[in-house]
C-alpha positions in Angstrom: -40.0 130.5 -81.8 -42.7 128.8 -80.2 -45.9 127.5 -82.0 -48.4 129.9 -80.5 -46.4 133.0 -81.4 -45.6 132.0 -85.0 -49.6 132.0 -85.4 -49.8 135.4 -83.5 -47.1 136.4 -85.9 -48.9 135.1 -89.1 -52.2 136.4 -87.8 -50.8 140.1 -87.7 -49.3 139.7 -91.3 -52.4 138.9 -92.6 -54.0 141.8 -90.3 -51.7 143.9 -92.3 -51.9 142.6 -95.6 -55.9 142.8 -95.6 -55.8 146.4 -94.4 -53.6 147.2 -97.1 -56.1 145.2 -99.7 -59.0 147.1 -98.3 -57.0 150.3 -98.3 -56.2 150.1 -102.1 -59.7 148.8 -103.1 -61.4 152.1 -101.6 -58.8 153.8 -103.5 -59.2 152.6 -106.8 -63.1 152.5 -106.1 -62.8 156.2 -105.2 -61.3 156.9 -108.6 -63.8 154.7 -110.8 -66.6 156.9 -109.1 -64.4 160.3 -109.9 -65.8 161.7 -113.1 -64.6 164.4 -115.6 -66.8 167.0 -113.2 -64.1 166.2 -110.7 -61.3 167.8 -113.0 -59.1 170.6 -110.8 -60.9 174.2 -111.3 -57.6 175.3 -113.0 -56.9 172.5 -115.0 -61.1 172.7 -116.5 -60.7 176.4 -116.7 -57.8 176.0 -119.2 -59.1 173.1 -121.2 -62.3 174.9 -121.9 -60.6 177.9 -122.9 -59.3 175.9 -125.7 -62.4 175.3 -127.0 -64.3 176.8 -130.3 -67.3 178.9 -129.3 -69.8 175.8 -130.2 -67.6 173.3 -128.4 -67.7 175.8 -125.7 -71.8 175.9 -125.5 -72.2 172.0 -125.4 -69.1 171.6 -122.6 -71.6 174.3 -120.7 -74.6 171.8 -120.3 -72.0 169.1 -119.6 -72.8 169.6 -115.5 -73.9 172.1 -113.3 -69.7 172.4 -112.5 -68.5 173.0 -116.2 -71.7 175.7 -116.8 -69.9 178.6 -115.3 -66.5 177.6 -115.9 -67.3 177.5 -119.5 -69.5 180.8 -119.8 -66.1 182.3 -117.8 -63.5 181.2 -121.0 -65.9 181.5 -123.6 -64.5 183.4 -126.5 -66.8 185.3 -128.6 -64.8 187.6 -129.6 -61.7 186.9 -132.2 -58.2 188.3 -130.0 -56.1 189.9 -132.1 -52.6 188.6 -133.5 -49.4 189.8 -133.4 -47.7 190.1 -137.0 -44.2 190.0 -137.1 -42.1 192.1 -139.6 -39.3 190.3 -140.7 -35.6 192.1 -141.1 -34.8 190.4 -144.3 -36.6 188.0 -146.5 -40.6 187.3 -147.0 -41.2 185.0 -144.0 -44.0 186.9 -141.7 -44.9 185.5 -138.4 -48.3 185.7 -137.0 -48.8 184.8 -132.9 -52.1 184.1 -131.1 -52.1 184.8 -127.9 -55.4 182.2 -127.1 -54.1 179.0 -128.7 -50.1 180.7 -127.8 -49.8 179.5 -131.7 -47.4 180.8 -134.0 -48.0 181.3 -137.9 -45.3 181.5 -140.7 -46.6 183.2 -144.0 -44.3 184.2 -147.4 -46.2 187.5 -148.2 -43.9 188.8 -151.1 -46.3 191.4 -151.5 -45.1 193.2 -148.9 -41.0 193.1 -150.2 -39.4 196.4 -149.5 -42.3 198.3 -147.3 -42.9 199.0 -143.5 -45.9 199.1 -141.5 -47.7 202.2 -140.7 -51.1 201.1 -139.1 -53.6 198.1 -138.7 -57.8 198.5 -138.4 -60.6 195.7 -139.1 -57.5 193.3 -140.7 -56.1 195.4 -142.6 -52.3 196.9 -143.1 -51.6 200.3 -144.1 -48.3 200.1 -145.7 -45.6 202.4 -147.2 -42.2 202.2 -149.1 -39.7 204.6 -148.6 -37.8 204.4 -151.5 -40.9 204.9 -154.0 -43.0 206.6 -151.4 -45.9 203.7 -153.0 -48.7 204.0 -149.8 -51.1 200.8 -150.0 -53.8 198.5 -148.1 -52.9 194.9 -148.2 -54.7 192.3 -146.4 -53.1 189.1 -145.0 -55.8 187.3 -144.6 -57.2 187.6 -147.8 -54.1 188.6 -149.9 -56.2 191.6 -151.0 -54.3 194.6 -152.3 -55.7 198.5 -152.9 -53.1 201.2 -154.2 -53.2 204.7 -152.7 -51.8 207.6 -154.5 -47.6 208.1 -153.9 -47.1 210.5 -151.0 -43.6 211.3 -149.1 -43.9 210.2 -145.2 -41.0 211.2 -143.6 -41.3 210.2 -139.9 -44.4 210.8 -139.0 -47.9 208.7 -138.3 -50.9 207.2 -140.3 -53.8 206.4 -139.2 -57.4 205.7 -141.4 -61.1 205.4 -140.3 -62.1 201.6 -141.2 -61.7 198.8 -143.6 -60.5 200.4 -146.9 -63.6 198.4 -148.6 -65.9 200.1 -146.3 -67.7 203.2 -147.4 -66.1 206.7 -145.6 -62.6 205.1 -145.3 -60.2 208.1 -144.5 -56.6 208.0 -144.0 -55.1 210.5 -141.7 -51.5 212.0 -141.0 -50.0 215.0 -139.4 -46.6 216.5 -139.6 -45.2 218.9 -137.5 -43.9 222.2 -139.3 -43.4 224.3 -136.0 -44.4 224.6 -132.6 -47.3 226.2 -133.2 -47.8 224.8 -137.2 -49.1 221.4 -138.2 -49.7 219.8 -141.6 -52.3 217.5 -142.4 -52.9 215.1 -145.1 -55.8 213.3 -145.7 -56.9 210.9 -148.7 -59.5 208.1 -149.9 -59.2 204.8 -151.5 -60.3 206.0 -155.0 -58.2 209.4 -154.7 -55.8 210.6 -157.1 -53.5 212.7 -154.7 -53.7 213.7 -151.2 -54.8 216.9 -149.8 -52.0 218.7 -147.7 -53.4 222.1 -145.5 -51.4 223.5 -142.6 -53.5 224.3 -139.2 -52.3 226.7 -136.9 -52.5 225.4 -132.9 -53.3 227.5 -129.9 -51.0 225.3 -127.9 -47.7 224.1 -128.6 -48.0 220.4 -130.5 -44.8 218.2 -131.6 -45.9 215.4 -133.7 -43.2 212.5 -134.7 -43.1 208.7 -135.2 -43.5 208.0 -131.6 -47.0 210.1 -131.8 -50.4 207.9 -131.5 -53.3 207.5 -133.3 -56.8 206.5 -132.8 -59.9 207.3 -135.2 -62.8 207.6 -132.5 -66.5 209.0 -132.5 -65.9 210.3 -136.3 -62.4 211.7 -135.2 -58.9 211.8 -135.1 -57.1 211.4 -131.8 -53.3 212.5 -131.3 -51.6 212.2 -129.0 -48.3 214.3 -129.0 -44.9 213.4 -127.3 -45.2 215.5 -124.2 -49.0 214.5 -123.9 -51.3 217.0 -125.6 -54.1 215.4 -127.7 -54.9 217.2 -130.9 -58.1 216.3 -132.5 -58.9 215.9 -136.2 -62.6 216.5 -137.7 -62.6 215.0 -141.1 -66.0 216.1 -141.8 -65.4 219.7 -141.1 -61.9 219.5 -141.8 -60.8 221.3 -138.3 -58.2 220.7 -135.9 -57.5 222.2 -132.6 -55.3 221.2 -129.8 -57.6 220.4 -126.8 -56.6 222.5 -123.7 -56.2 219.1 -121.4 -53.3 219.0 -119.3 -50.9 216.0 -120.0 -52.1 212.6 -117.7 -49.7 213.2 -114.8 -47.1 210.6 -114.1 -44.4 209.7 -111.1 -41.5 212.0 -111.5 -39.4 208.6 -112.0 -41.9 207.6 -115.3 -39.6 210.5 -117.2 -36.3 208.9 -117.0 -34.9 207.6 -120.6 -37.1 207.3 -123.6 -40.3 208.2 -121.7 -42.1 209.7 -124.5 -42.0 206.4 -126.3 -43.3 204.0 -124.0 -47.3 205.4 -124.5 -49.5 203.8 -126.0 -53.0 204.5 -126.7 -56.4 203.1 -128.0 -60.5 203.2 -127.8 -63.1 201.3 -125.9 -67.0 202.2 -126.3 -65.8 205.8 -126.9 -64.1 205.9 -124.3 -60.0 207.2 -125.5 -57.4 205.1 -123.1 -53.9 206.0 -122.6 -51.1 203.7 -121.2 -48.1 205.2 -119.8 -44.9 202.7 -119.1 -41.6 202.7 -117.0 -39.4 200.3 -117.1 -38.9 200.2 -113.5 -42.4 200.3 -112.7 -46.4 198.8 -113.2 -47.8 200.7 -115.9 -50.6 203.8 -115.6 -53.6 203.6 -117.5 -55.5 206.6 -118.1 -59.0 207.3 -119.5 -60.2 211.0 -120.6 -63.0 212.2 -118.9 -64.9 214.1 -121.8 -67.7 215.6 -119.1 -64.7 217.5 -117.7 -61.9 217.3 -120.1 -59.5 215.6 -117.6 -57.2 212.2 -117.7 -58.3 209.6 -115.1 -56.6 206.9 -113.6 -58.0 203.7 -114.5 -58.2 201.3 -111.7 -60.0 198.2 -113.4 -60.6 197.6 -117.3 -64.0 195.8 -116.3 -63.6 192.8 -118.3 -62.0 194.8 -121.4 -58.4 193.4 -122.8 -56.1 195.6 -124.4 -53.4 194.9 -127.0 -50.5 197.7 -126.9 -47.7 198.0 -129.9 -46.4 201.4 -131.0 -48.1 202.0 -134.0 -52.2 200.4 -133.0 -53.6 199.4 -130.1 -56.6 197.7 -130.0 -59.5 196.5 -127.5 -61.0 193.4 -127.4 -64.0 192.1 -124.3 -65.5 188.6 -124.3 -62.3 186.5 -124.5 -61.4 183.9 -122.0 -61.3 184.8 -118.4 -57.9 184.5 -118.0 -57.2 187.5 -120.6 -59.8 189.6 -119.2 -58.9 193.2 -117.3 -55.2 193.0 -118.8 -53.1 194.3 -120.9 -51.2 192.3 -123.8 -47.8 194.5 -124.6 -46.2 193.7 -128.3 -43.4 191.0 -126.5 -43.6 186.9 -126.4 -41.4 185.1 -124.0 -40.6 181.8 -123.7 -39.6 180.4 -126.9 -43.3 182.4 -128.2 -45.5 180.6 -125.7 -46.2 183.2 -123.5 -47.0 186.9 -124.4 -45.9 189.7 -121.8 -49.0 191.1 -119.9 -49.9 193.2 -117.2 -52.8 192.4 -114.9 -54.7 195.3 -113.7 -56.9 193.2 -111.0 -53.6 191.8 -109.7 -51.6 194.8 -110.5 -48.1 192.9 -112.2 -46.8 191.8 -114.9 -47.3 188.1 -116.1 -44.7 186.2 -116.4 -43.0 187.5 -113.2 -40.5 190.1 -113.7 -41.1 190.9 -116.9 -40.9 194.6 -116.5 -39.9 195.9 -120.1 -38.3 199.3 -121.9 -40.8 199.3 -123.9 -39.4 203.1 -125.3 -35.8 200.3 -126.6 -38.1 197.9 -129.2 -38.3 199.1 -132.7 -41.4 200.4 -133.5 -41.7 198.8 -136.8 -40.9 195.2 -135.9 -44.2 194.1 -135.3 -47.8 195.3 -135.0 -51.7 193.5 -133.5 -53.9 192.8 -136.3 -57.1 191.7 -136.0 -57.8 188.2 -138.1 -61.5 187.8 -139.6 -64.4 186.5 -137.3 -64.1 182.1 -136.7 -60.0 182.7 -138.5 -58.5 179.2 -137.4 -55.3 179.5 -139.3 -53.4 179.7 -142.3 -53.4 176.8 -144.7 
């Protein structure tokens, strides 16, 4: 090779090499000038819902990009937890679906009872073989006895926080067809109070019933869909004359009158009918007309479904918001089964579920005290 054409040669490998330099210096200058404002939408969105609520209001005057990112995740409301009931032993587990966090407590207070109902934190509890009916608080470890009382298999339900003035429990048993028989009691009370209410309309009431104190009242709903309505004030029940929320003919295959759920918003009494082939129905009743509407958005509102409460929950991160949290964790208990109403399916993927198959005592959502961070 001549001379001449090893300096063309040279020239072009230095040509090269200098592009190359100039290439990776842009680069890395590119990235000095990148700033935490330049963090992936998803990425902020999910570190910012980690965040406490004051964390969360300094993060929002970080930038003009992180102001409505964080205002979108920011909790101010406390999400309910799901409690695990164990099978044998002490060990309780308690998961929150925000952090995706799981708790283990020894709560020997609760050895040999099952769970009837949760409100404002607190568990309504009963054990079968001393028909013993008590309060207990996890939280707080704070116990309140009720008087004995036989439950068979039938539902519980009370008003608010037993340390709360005009706390009332509920329950109602079905004697026939047309016969039911209520029970009501007080913290304070020395015995319940048993009278039998004849309905207009046929009403079956068993463990697979639901329960929601609403407006000053009792809402039940019965296996094949009729709600019966308690008055504790004026002591009166009556079966309302609204037909059952109607379903696909394919929603009453196999255990379809377990896989309801139901719970309150605002007033407002919501119903959630599930198939284990298909998205779930939720419906609202229409008081103006006494009819059961189809719900097509939740408006921002989260619901948290297990058998025996359901609860409602707005103002938590954006992610959680217009769905509804079902009583199952996947994924080694990182990820809680959910169904997306804006986006109409379940999260994660094909995680369709017979929700009539779980036991209904195995675990319940409780809701933790405001700013709970955790056992200790």
């Amino acid at each position: 090779m001549s001379g001449k054409r090893r300096r063309k040669l040279k020239s072009l490998v230095d040509t090269i090499n200098d592009n190359r330099r100039l290439a990776i210096e842009v680069k890395n200058e590119n990235l000095e000038l990148q700033t935490w404002s330049d963090l992936p939408a998803e990425l902020l969105e999910l570190i910012l819902s980690r965040l406490a609520l004051d964390d969360n209001v300094r993060a929002s005057v970080v930038c003009k990009r992180w102001h409505p990112v964080a205002i979108a995740v920011r909790i101010v409301n406390q999400s309910p937890w799901l409690m695990y009931f164990p099978k044998f032993g002490d060990l309780y587990e308690f998961y929150d679906p925000v952090q995706r966090k799981t708790y283990s407590v020894e709560l020997t207070e609760l050895s040999g009872s099952r769970v009837c109902y949760t409100k404002d934190g607190w568990l309504l509890l009963y054990r079968p073989r001393t028909h013993q009916v008590f309060f207990f608080n996890p939280f707080t470890r704070e116990v309140i006895k009720l008087p004995r009382f036989e439950m068979a298999y039938q539902i519980v339900a009370f008003s608010c926080a037993p340390t709360s003035p005009g706390c009332v429990l509920f329950t109602v048993k079905h004697v026939s067809p047309t016969i039911v028989a209520i029970s009501t009691c007080y913290p304070g009370a020395t015995e319940w109070k048993t009278v039998n209410y004849q309905n207009r309309l046929p009403f079956v009431s068993s463990i697979w019933n639901k329960l929601v104190f609403c407006n000053g009242l009792f809402y039940c709903l019965s296996l094949t869909g009729w709600l019966g309505v308690f008055d504790p004030s004026e002591r009166s029940w009556s079966v309302l004359s609204v037909p059952p929320p109607k379903c696909p003919e394919n929603f009453f295959a196999k255990n379809w009158w377990k896989g309801k759920f139901m719970t309150e918003h605002n007033g407002d009494i919501i119903v959630i009918y599930t198939c284990s082939s298909e998205n779930p129905i939720l419906f609202k009743l229409d008081q103006s007309i006494m009819e059961w509407e189809e719900m097509r958005t939740l408006d921002g509102v989260t619901l948290f479904a297990s058998f025996l409460s359901s609860h409602s929950r707005i103002d938590l991160p954006g992610m959680m918001r217009n769905s509804v949290y079902f009583s199952k964790v996947r994924f080694y208990g990182k990820r809680c089964i959910s169904f997306s109403v804006d986006d109409y399916r379940y999260y994660p993927r094909k995680q369709c579920h017979d929700w009539g198959e779980q036991d209904p005592f195995e675990n319940i959502w409780i809701e933790p005290p405001k700013d709970f961070s955790g056992f200790t």
